[in-house]
C-alpha positions in Angstrom: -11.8 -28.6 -9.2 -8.1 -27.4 -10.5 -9.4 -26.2 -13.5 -9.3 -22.7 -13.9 -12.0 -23.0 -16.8 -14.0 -25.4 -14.6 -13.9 -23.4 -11.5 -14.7 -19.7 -13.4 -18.0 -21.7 -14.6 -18.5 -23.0 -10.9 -18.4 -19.3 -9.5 -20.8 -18.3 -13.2 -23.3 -20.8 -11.9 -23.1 -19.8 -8.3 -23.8 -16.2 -7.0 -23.6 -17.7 -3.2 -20.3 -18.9 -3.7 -18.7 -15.5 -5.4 -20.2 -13.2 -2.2 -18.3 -16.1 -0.3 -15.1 -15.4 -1.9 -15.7 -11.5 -1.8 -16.3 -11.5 2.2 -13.1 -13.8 2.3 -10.9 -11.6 0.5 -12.2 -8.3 2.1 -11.2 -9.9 5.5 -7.8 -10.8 4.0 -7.5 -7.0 2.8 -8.9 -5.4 6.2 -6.0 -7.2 8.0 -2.8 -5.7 6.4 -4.2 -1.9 6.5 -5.4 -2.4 10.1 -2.2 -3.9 11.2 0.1 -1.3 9.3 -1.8 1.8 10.2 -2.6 1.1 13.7 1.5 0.5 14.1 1.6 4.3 13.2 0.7 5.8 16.0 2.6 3.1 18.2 6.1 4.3 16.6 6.3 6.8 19.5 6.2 4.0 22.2 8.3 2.0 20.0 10.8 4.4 19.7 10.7 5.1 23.4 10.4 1.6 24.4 13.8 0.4 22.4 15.9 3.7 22.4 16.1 4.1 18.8 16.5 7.4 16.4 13.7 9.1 14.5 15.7 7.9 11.1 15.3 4.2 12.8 11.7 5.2 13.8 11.2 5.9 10.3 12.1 2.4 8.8 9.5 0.9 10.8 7.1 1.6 8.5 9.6 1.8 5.7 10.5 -2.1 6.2 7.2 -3.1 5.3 7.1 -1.2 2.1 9.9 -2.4 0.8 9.5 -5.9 1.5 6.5 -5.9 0.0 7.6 -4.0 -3.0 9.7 -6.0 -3.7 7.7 -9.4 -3.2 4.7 -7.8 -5.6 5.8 -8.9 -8.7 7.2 -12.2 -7.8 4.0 -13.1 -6.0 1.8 -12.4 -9.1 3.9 -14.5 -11.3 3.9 -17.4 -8.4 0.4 -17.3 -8.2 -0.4 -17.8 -12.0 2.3 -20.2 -11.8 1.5 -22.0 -9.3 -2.7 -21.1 -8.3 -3.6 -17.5 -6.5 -5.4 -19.9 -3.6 -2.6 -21.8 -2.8 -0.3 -18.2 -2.5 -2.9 -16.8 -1.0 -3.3 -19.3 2.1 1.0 -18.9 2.3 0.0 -15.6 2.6 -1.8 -15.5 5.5 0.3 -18.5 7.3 3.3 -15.7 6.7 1.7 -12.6 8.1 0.5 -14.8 11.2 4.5 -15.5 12.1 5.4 -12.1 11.4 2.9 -10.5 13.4 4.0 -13.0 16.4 7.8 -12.1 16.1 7.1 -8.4 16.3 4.8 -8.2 19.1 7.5 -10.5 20.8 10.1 -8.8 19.5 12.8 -6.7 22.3 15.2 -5.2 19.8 14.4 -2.5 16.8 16.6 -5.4 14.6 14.0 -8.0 15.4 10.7 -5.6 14.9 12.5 -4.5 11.5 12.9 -8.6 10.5 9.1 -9.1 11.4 8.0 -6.1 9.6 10.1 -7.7 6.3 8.1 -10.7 7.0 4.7 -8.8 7.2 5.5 -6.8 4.0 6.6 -10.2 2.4 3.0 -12.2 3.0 0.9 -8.9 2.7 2.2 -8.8 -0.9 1.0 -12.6 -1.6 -2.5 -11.4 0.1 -3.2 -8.0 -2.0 -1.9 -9.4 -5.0 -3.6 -12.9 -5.3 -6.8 -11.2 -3.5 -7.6 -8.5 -6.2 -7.5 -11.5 -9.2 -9.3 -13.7 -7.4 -12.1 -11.6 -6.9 -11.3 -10.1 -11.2 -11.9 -13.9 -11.7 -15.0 -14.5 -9.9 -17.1 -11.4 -11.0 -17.1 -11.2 -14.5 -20.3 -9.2 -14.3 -20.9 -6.3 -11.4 -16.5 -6.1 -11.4 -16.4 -2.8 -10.6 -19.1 -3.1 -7.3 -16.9 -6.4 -6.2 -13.9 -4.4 -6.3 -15.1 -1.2 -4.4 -16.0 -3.6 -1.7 -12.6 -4.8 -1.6 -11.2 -1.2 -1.6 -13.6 0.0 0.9 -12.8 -3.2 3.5 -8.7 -1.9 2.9 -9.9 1.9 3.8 -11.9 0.1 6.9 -8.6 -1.3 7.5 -6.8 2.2 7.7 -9.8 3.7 9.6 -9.9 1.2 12.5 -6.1 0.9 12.7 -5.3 4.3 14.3 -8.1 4.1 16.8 -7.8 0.7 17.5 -3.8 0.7 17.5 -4.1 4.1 19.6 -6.5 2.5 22.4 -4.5 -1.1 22.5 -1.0 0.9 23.1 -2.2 2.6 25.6 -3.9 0.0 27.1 -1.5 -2.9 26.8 1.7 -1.6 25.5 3.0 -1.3 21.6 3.8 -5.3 21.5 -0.5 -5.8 21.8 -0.9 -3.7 18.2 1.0 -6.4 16.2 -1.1 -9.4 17.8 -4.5 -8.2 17.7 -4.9 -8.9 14.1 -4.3 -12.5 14.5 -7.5 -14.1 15.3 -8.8 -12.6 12.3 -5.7 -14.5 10.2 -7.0 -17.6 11.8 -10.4 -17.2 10.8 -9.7 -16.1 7.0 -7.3 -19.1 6.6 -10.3 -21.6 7.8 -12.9 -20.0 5.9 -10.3 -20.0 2.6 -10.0 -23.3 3.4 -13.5 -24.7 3.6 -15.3 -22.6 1.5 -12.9 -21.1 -1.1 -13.4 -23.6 -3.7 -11.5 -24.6 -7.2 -8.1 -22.6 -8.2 -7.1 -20.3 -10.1 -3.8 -20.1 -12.6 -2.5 -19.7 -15.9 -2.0 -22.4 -18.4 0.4 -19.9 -20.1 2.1 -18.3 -17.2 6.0 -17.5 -17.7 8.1 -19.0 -14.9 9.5 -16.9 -12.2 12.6 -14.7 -13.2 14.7 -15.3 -9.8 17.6 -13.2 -11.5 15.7 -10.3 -12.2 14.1 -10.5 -8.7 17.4 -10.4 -7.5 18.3 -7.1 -9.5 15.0 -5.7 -9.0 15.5 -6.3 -5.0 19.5 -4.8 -4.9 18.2 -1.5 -6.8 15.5 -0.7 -4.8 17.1 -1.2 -1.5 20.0 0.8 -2.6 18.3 3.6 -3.3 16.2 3.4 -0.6 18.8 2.8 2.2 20.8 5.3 0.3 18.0 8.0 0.4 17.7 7.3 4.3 21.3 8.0 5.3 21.8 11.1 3.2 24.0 13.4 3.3 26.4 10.9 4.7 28.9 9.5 1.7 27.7 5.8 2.2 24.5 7.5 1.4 25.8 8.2 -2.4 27.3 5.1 -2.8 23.8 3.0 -2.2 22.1 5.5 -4.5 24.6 4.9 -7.0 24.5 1.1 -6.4 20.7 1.5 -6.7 20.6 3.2 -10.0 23.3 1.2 -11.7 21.2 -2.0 -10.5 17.6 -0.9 -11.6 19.5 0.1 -15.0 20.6 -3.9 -15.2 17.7 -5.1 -14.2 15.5 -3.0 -17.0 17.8 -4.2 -19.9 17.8 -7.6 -18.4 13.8 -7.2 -18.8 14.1 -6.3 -22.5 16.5 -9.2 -23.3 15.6 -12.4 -21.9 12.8 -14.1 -23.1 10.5 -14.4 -19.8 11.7 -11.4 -17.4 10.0 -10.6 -13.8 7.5 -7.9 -15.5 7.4 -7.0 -19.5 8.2 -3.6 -19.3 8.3 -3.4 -23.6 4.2 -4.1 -23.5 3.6 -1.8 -20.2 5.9 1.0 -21.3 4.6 1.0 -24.7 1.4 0.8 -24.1 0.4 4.2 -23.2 -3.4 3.6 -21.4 -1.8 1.4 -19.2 1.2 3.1 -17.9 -0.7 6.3 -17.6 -2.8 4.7 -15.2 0.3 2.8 -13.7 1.8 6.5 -13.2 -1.5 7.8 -11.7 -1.8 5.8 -9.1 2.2 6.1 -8.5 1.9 10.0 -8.1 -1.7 9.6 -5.8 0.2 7.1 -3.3 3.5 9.4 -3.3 1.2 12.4 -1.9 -0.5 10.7 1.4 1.3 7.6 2.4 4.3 9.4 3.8 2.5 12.5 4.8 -0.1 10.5 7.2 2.7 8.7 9.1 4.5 12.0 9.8 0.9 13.5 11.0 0.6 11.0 13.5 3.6 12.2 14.5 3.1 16.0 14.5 -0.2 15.5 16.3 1.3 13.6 19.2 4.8 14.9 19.6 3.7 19.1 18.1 0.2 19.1 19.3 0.4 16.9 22.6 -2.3 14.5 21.9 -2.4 10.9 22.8 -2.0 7.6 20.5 -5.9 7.5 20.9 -6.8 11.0 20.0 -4.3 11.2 16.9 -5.5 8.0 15.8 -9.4 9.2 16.0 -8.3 12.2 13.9 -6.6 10.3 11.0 -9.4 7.9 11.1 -11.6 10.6 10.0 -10.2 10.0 6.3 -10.1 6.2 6.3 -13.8 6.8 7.1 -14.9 8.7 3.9 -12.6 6.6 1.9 -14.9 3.4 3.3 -18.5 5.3 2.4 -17.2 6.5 -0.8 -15.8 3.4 -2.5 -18.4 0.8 -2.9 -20.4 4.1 -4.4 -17.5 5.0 -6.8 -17.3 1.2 -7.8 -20.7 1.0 -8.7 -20.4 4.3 -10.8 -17.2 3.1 -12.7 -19.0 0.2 -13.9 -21.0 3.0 -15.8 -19.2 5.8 -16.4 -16.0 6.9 -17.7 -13.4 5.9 -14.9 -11.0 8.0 -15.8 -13.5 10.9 -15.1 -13.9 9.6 -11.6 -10.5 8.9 -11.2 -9.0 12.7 -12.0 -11.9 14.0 -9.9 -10.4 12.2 -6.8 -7.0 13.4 -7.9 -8.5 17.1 -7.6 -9.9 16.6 -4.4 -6.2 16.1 -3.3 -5.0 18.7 -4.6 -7.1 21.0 -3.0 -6.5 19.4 0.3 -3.1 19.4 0.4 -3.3 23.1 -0.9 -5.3 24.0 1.9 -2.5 22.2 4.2 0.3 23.9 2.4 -0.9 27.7 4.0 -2.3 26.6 7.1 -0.2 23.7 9.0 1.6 24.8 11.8 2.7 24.4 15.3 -1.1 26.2 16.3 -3.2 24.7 12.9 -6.9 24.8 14.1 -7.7 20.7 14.4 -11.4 21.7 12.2 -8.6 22.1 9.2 -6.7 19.7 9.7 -9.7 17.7 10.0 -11.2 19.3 6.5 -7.8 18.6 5.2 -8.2 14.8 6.0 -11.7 14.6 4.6 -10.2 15.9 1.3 -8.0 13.2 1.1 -10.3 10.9 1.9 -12.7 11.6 -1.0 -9.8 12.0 -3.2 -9.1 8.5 -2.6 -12.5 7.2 -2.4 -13.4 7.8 -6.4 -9.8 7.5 -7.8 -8.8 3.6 -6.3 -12.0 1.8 -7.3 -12.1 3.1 -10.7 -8.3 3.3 -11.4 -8.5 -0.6 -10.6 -11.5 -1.5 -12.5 -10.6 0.3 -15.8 -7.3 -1.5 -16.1 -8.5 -5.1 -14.5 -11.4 -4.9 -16.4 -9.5 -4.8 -19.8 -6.9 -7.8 -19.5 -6.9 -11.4 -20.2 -7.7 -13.9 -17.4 -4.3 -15.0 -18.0 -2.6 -12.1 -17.4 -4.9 -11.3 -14.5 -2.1 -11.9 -11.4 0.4 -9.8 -13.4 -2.0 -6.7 -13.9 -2.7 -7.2 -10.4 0.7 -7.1 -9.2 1.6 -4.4 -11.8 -1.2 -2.0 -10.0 -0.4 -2.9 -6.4 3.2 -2.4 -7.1 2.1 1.3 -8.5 0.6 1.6 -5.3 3.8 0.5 -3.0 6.2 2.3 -5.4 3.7 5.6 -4.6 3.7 5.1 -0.5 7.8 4.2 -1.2 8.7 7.3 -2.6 6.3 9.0 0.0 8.1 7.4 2.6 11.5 8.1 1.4 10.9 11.7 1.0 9.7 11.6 4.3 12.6 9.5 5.9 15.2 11.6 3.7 13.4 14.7 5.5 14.0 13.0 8.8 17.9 12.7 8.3 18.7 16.0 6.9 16.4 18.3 9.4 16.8 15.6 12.4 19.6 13.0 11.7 20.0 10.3 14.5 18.7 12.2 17.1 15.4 10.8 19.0 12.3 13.1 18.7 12.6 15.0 22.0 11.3 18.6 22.7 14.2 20.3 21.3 13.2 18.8 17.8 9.6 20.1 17.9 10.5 22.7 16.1 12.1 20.7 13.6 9.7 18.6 13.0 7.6 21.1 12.3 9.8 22.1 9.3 9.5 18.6 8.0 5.8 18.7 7.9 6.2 21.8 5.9 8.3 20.4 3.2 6.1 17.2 3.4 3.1 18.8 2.8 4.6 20.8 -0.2 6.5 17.7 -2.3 2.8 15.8 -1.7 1.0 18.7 -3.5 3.4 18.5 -6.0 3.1 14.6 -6.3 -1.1 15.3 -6.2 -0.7 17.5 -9.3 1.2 15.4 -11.1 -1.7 12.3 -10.5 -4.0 14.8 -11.6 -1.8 15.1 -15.4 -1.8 11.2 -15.6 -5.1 10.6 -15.2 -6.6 13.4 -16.8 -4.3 12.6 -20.0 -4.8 9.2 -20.2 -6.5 7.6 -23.3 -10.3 6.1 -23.0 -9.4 2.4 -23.7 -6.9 0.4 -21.4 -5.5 -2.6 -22.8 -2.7 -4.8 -21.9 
C-alpha cells in the first residue's frame, strides 16, 4: 500500500489504525524532548567530568539545535520525496547511534559529534511525525495534534527529573542511554503496525546547493556569535550574513530551491504565524537551560531538585494542550494563540523584577507555571491553523517550515544566551568566583526573552484570520 491516495482512504476507513499511528508518533516525539532536556541539568557533571569552559558547556545544547536546524528543511523535502515512513524509521535508527556515542563518549569533541547526530535524526522525527499524523486525521486535526504537542511537553517534563535522578545515580553518560529502549520499541511498532506511505507525487527534488548555503550561514553566525568579542568572532558573523544573503537569492532564482521563500514571504497569514512561533521559542528555550544552571550552581540545589522545579512547567504545558487542541478546532486559533503569548509575557515580567541571587523558589515556580500555560494554548493552535490550511502535498514542507520556526526561535535563544556566556564569563569554567556573574547573565536573559515574548504577542495578534500556503 504505496499509494498515498490509497493509504489516506485506508486510515478514512479505519479509526483503529489512525490512534495506532497517533500513539506511535507521540512516543517518537516524547523521545527527543526527554533526551534533550534531561541533558540540561547533566551539563554541570559534563562540564566537570571533561574539564571544559561554560562557552563549551553552552554548545552542548547548542550542537543539537543547530544540527537539527539545519536538517529541517532538507528532511521535509526528503520525506515527500522519498515517503515520511521511510525518513521517519532513518530517524529513529539515527538518534539510537547518537544517543550510544554520547553516553560512550570521553572527550567534549566526541559528545558535540553525537549531539550533531541527535539533532540530525530528531529533525527527520519531528518533521515527518507532525505530517503523518496531518495526513491521517483529516477530521478531529486539531485534538490529534494536541496529543502530539502534549507527549513533546511530557517529554520536557520527565527529562529534568528523570535526567536529574539518573546523573546522580549513575553518572551523566546514563542520561543519553536511557531513552533507547523506547527507540527500539517505536521502530518495531512503526514497523508492524504503521501501515501504507506517505509522499508527494509533485514534490521538488532536494536543493543540495542551497542546503549547503543554508548550513555555511547559519553556522557562521552562530559560531560567530559564540566567540564574540574575539575578531574571529566578526569574521564568521560576516561569513554568515554574506552566506544566508546567497542562499536567499539563490531561493528566488532557481527553479526548485530548499524552501520557496517568494510564496512564504508573500504570503502574509503564513509568515506571521512563522514569526510568532520564531519570537515564542526565542523567549524560553535559552532562558530554561541557563535556569538549570542558576538553580544548581546560584541556589545550591541538586540535578534532582532543579530538575523537579523546571518540570513544574513541562507539566502544565502536558494538561493544557490536548484542551487547547480540542478548542482550536473550534475557535479562532489565533485568539488562543496570542492569549498564550500574554501569559509569557507576564511571566517573564514578573522574572524581570524579581530574579536574583535570594528569588523566593514560590516565584520562580509561578514564573514557570506562566510559561507553561503560555505555551500550552499557543503551540497546538499555532500548528493547527497553518497545517490545517495546506495541501496534502505540501504537507512535509509546512511541517518543516513550522518546526524550523521553532528551532530558529530556541537558536536565537540559545545564542543570546551563549553570547551572554562569552562576554560576562568567556572560557572560564563556572566556579564560585563566577556566581556572581552568572547571575548578571540571568538578568540580561530574562530581559531580551521579555522582549522576544512581546514581540510573539505583535505576530500573532496581527495576523490575518485565514492561513493559506
Amino acid at each position: 500500500m504505496v499509494d498515498s491516495q490509497q493509504t489516506e482512504r485506508y486510515y478514512q476507513d479505519n479509526p483503529v489504525a489512525r490512534y495506532v499511528v497517533l500513539i506511535v508518533v507521540c512516543i517518537s516525539s516524547f523521545l527527543t524532548p526527554v533526551s534533550l532536556s534531561g541533558s540540561f541539568v547533566a551539563v554541570p557533571a559534563i562540564s566537570e567530568d571533561l574539564h571544559v569552559s561554560a562557552v563549551y558547556a553552552s554548545w552542548i545544547p547548542a550542537a543539537f539545535l543547530l544540527s537539527n536546524l539545519l536538517m529541517m528543511l532538507p528532511a521535509g523535502r526528503l520525506a515527500d520525496q522519498h515517503g515520511r515512513k521511510r525518513i521517519f524509521l532513518i530517524g529513529g535508527v539515527l538518534f539510537s547511534i547518537g544517543s550510544l556515542i554520547a553516553g560512550f563518549a570521553q572527550t567534549i569533541e566526541l559528545l558535540l559529534f553525537s549531539r550533531v547526530i541527535q539533532g540530525i535524526s530528531s529533525a527527520m522525527f519531528f518533521t515527518t511525525g507532525m505530517a503523518i499524523i496531518t495526513s491521517v486525521f483529516q477530521q478531529g486535526r486539531g485534538a490529534a495534534l494536541g496529543w502530539l504537542v502534549a507527549s513533546i511537553y511530557l517529554g520536557l517534563t520527565c527529562g529534568p527529573l528523570l535526567g536529574g535522578w539518573v546523573t546522580e545515580q549513575f553518572g551523566w553518560q546514563a542520561v543519553f542511554w536511557f531513552p533507547l529502549p523506547l527507540v527500539i520499541i517505536v521502530l518495531m511498532l512503526a514497523g508492524l503496525t504503521m501501515k501504507g506511505e506517505w509522499r508527494s507525487a509533485q514534490a521538488d527534488r532536494l536543493d543540495l546547493v542551497g542546503t549547503l548555503y543554508m548550513a555555511i550561514g547559519m553556522i557562521g553566525v552562530f559560531v560567530g556569535l559564540s566567540m564574540l568579542p574575539d575578531l574571529k568572532a566578526t569574521i564568521g558573523l560576516v561569513i554568515g550574513a554574506v552566506f544566508i544573503g546567497i542562499f536567499i537569492h539563490h531561493c528566488y532564482t532557481v527553479p526548485s530551491p530548499l524552501v520557496r521563500l517568494n510564496l512564504v514571504l508573500g504570503n502574509r497569514p503564513f509568515s506571521r504565524a512563522l514569526a510568532a512561533s520564531i519570537m515564542v521559542y526565542a523567549s524560553n528555550y535559552g532562558l530554561i537551560f541557563l535556569l538549570s544552571l542558576y538553580l544548581q550552581y546560584n541556589r545550591g540545589m541538586t540535578p534532582t531538585t532543579a530538575g523537579q522545579v523546571l518540570m513544574v512547567q513541562a507539566i502544565v504545558m502536558t494538561l493544557l494542550a490536548p484542551l487547547a487542541g480540542r478548542l482550536s478546532d473550534r475557535y479562532r486559533p489565533r485568539l488562543l494563540a496570542t492569549l498564550g503569548c500574554l501569559a509569557m509575557v507576564a511571566g517573564l515580567a514578573l522574572l524581570v523584577v524579581t530574579v536574583g541571587p535570594a528569588t523566593p523558589i514560590w516565584i520562580i515556580l509561578l514564573c514557570l507555571m506562566a510559561f507553561g500555560v503560555g505555551f500550552g494554548l499557543f503551540s497546538t493552535p499555532n500548528t493547527n491553523s497553518v497545517l490545517g490550511s495546506v495541501p496534502p502535498e505540501r504537507l512535509g514542507m509546512s511541517s518543516a517550515l513550522l518546526n524550523l520556526s521553532r528551532l530558529l526561535g530556541q537558536m536565537l535563544g540559545t545564542a543570546v544566551i551563549t553570547l551572554l556566556m562569552s562576554l560576562m564569563i568567556g572560557q572560564a569554567k563556572i566556579t564560585p568566583e563566577h556566581y556572581t556573574d552568572l547571575m548578571e547573565v540571568v538578568r540580561w536573559a530574562v530581559g531580551l526573552s521579555l522582549i522576544f515574548a512581546l514581540a510573539a504577542t505583535y505576530f500573532s495578534k496581527e495576523r490575518p484570520l485565514a492561513v493559506s500556503v
